[in-house]
MARTOR-694473 format. One record per residue: x, y negated, z of N, C-alpha, C, CB in turn. Coordinates in steps of 0.2 Angstrom, whole numbers, plus 5000, padded with zeros to 4 digits. Glycine has a CB too. Layout:
residues N
XYZXYZXYZXYZ...
//
This chain:
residues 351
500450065000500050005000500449945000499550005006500449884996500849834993500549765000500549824982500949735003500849685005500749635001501349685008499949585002500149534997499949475004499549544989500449424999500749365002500249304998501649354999500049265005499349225002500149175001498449175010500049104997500449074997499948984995501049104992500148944998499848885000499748844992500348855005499348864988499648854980499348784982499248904972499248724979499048654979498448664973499748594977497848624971497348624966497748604961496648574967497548634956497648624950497248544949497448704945498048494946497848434943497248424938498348404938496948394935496448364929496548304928495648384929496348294921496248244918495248204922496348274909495348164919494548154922494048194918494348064922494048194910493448224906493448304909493648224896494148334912494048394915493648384922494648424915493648324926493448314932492648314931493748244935492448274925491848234926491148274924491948154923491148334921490548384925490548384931490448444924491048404936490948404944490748364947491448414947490948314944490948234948490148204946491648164944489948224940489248214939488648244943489048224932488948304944488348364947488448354955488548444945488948324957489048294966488748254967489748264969489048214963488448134964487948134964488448094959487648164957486848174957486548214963486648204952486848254964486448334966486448344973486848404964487248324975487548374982487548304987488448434982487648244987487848194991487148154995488148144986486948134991486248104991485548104990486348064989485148074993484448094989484248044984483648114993484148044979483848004974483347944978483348074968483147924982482847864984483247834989482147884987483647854989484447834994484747784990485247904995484747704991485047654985485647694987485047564985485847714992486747734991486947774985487147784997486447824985486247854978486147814971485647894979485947774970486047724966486547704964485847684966486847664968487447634970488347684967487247634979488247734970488747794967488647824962488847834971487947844958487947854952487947804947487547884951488047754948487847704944488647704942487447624948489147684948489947674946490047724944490447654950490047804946490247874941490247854934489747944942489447844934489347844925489647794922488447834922489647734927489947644921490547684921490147524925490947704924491947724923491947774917492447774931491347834916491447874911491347844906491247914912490847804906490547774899491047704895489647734901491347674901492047634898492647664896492247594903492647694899493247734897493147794891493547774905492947804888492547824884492847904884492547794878492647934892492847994895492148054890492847974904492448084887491948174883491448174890492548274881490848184889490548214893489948264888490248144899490048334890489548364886489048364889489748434882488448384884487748364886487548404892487348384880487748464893487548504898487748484904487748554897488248414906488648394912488048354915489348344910487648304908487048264911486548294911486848224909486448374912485548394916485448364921485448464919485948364926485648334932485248284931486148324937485348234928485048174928484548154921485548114929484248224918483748224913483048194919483548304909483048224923482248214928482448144930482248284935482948134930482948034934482848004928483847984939483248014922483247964917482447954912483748004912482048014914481348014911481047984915480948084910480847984922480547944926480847884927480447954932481347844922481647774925481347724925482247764921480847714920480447684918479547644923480347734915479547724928479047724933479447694937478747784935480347714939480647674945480747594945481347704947481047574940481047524939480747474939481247534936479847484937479247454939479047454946478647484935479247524949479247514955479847464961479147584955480247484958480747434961481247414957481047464968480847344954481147284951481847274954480747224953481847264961482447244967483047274966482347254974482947344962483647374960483947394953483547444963483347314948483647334942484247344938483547304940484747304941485447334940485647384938485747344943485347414947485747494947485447534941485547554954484747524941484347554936484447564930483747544935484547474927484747484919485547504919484447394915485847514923486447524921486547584922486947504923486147644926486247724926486047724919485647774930485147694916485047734911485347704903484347744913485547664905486047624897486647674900486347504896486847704902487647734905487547834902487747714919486747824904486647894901486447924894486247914905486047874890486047834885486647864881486047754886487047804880487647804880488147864880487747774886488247904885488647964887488248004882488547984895487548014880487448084875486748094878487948164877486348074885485648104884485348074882485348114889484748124877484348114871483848034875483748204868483648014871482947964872483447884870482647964883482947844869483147784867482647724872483147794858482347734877481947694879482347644883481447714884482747634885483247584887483447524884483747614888483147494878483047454874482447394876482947494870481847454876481347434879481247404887480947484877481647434891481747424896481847374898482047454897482647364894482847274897482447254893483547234895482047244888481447194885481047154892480947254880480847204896480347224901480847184904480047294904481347194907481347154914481547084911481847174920481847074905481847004903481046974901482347004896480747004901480146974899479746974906479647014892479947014914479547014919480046954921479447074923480446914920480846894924481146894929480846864924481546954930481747004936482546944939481947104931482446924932483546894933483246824938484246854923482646804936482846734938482646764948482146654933482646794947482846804957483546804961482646894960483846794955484546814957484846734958484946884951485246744964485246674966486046664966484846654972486646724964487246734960487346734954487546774963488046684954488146684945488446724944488546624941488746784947488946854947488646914943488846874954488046904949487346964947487046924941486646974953487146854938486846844932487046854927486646804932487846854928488446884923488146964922489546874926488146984929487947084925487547084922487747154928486947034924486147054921486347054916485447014922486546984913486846974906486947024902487446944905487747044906488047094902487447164899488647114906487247194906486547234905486347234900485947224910485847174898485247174893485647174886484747094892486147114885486547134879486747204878487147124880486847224880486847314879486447344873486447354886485647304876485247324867485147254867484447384866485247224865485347144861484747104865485047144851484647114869484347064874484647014876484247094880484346934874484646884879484146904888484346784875484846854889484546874895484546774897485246934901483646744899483546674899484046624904482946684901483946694912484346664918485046644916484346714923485246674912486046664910486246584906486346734904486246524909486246474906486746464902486146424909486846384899487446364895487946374899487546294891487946364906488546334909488846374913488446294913488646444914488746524919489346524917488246614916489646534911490246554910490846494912490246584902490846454910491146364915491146374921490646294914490546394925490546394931491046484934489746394932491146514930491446584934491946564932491146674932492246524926492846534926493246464931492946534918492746404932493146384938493146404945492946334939492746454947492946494952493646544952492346534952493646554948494246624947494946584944493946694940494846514942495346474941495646444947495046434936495046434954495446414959495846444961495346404962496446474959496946524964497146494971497546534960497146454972497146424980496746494986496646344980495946504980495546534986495646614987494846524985496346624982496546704983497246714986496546734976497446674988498046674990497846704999498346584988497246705003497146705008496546765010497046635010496546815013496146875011495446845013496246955015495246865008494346875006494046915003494146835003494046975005493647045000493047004996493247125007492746975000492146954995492446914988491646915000492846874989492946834982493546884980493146734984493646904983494346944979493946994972494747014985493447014976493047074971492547044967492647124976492446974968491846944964492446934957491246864969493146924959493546874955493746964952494246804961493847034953494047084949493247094945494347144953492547064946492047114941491847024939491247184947492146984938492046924934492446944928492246864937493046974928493447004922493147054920494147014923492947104924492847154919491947124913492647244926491647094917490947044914491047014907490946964919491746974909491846944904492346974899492146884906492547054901492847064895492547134892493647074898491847134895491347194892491847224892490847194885491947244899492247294902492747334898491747314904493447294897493947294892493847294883494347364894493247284881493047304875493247234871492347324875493347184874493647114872494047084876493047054871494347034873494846974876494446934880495346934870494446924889494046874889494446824891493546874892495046814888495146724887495246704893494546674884495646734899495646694904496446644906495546754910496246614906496946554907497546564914496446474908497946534915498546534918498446564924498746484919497946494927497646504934497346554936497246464935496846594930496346664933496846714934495546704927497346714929498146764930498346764936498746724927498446704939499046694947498446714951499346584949497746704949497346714955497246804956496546684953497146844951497346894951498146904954497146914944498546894953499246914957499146904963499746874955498846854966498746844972498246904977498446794971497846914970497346964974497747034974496446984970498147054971498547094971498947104976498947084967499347044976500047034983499547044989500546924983498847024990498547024996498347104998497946974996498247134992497747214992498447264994497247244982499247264990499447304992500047265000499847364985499847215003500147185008499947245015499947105008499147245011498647285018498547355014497647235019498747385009498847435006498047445005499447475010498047415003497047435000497147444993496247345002497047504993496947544986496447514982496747614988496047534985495147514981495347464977494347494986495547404980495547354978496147334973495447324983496747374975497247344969497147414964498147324973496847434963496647484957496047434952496247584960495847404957495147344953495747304949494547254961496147284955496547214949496947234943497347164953497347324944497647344939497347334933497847394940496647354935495947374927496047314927495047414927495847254929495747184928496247164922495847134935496947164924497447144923497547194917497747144928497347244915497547264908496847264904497847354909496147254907495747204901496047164900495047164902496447114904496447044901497347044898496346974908497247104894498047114891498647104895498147074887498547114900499247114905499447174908499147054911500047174909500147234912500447254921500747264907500047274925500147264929500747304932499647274931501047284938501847294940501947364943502147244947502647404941502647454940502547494946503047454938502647434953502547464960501747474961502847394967501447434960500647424960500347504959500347374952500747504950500347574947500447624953500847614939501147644953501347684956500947714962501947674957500747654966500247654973499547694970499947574977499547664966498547684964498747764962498047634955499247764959499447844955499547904962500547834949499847874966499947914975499347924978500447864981499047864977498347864980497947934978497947794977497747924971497547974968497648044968497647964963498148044969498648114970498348144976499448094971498448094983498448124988497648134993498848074991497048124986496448134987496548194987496048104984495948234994495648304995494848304993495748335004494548324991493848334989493648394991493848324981493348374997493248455002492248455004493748445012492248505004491748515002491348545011491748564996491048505011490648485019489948515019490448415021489448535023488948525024488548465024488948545027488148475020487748415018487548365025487148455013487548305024487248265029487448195030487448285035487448165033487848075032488548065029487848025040488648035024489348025020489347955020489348055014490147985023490547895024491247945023490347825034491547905017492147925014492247875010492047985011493047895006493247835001493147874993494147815003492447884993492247894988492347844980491647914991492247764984492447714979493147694976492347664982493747714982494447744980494547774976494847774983494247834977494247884971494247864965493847934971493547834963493347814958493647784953492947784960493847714957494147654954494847674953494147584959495447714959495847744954496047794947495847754957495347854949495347874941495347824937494647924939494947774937494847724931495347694931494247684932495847694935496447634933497047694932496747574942497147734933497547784929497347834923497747824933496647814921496547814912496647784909496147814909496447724912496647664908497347664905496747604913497647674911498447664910498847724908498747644917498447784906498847844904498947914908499247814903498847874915499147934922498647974921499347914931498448004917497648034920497548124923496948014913498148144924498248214925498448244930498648254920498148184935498348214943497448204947499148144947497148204945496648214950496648284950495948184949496248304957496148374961495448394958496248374970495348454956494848484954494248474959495048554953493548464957492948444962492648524961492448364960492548534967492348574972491448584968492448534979491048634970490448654971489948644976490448714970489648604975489148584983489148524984489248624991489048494993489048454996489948454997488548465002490148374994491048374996491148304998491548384987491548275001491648195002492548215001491248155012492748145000493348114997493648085005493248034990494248125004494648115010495348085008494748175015495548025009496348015008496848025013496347945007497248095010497848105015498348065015498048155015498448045011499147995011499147925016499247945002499447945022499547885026499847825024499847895031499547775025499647695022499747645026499047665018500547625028500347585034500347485030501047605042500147465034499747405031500247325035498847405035500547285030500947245033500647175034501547255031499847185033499647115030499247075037499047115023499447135044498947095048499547075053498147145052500247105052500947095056501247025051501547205056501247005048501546945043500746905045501846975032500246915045499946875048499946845055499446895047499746885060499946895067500746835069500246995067501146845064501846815064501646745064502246825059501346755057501246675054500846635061500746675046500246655063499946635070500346615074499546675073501046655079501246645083501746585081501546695084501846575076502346525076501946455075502946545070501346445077501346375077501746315071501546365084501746255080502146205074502546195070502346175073503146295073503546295068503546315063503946305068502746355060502646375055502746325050502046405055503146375043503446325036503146365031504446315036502946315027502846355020503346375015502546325016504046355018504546385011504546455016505346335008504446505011504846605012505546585014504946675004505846555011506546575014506846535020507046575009506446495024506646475028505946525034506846395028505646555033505146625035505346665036504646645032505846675032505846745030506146785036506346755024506746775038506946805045506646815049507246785048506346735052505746745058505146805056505346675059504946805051504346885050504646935050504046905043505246955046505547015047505547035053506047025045505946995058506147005065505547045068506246925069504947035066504347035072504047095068503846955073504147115062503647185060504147245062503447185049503547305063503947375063504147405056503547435065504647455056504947475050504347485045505547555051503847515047503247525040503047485040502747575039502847405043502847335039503347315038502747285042503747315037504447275034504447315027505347305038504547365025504547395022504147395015504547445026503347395018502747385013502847295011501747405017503247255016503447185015503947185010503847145022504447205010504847225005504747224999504947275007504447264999504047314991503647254990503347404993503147244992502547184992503247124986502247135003503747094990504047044987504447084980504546994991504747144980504947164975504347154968505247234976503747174970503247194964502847134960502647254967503247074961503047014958503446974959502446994959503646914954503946874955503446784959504346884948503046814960502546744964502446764969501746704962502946794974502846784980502946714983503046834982503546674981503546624987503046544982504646594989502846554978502446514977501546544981502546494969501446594981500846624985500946624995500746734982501746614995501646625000501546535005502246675002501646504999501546415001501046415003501546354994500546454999499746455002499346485010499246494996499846545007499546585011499946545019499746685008500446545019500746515028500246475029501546475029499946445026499346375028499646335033498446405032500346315032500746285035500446185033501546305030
//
């Protein structure tokens, strides 16, 4: 009788088109219930990444969501409040291969119920926008001046220089808006550039994935190429996801990491390291420990009062002195992976 030897093999890598039956049939099936907006919410971004990325999905991947996509019609009359999510599942499923063409008609309806003018961000009136365009819909709410107006927001780089998840993320899905989501050039000028670099230097200072995988996609719609340190984080990130498979019940995971990374390492080419998804109920667990050097260089900057200075190099020592080696370190990296750090850091000391 032959001794056999388990041995710790690791998941075989995929590409995402190899991922994304699994990923459709979790999402839809095993996570959430279909009146859950969370459920909305996370099918909606599954399908926009596959449909931008113009990831194969064969027809048999989208059963799950034949029975949502026929009733979309009834939900969407029924709750107006979630047109978004609604017209962008079913333009996204459309799109991807399931049969039917009513999604046309659809945005007609909520352009003609005037669903946009509730919306009281020039944000959500840029997606509605984008949304109805989809099948040649104007969309009314969307004035002459929407686009002038988002781009003097995202031109003030001052207001990225200092964390703000909220404007950080309104200033990564204002590019993707404006660049129909890499499909065009959208024309952004110096300033929306440095403001992105900024959101950058701030996302891997605090080593927030989610967020600097947004700027890398940002940054390569708008024909640029993000820094090689950057990539690399989102590519480790990716890597170091486990997709484990739980009993079904309340989920709170980094299921939005996942996401936005696959999408920034297609973009960019890396795309043969995600881990194979599982059968059933599964949530997204990041093993890769990430320590964060944006609240110890902050912390500093507080202590030092009146002697706080905006020039880095007369800072510079005094921060170092005061972080632990894995803040120093992601400090380090942070100044190697761009050359604006000491004009971001004029802002950021708030000296």
């Amino acid at each position: 009788m032959s001794n056999v030897i388990a041995l710790n093999v690791p998941p075989r890598r995929q590409r995402l088109d190899e991922r994304a039956e699994g990923l459709i049939d979790l999402f839809a099936t095993q996570r959430r219930l279909q009146d859950d907006v969370f459920w909305l919410k996370e099918n909606a971004e599954l399908l926009s990444i596959l449909e931008c990325t113009g990831t194969p999905v064969c027809a048999n991947a989208l059963a799950p969501h034949h029975d949502f996509y026929n009733k979309l019609a009834e939900r969407l009359q029924f709750f107006p409040q979630y047109y978004r999510f609604l017209l962008s599942i079913g333009l996204d499923l459309e799109d991807l291969g399931v049969p039917g063409t009513q999604m046309e008609e659809l945005c007609h309806w909520v352009a003609q119920q005037g669903v946009v003018d509730a919306e009281l961000s020039d944000l959500q009136r840029a997606e509605a926008r984008r949304l109805l365009a989809r099948r040649g819909v104007n969309c009314a709410a969307a004035d002459a001046g929407l686009d002038d107006r988002l781009r003097a927001f995202t031109a003030r780089h001052e207001t990225f220089a200092l964390p703000n998840k909220k404007a950080a993320y309104e200033l990564t899905h204002i590019v993707f808006y404006l660049s129909e989501y890499g499909r065009r050039d959208p024309g952004l000028d110096a300033m929306t550039l440095r403001s992105l670099e900024y959101v950058g230097i701030l996302a891997y200072l605090e080593q927030n994935i989610d967020l600097l995988a947004e700027v890398c996609v940002a940054l390569l719609q708008a024909g640029q190429q993000p820094a090689p340190i950057w990539i690399d984080a989102v590519r480790k990130s990716l890597a170091g996801f486990e997709i484990v498979t739980e009993p079904a019940g309340p989920v709170a995971d980094d299921y939005h990491e996942y996401l936005v990374a696959s999408w920034a390492m297609r973009a960019l080419g890396f795309d043969d390291i995600g881990g194979a998804v599982p059968y059933g109920p599964a949530i997204f667990k990041q093993s890769v420990e990430r320590p964060s050097a944006l609240r110890g260089v902050s912390a500093a900057l507080l202590g030092a009062a009146q002697t706080r200075n905006c020039d880095w190099g007369q800072m510079r020592d005094y921060i170092f002195d005061l972080l632990d080696d894995d803040a120093a370190f992601v400090l380090e990296t942070t100044i190697a992976s761009t050359s604006q750090f000491e004009p971001f850091f004029e802002l950021f000391a708030r000296a």
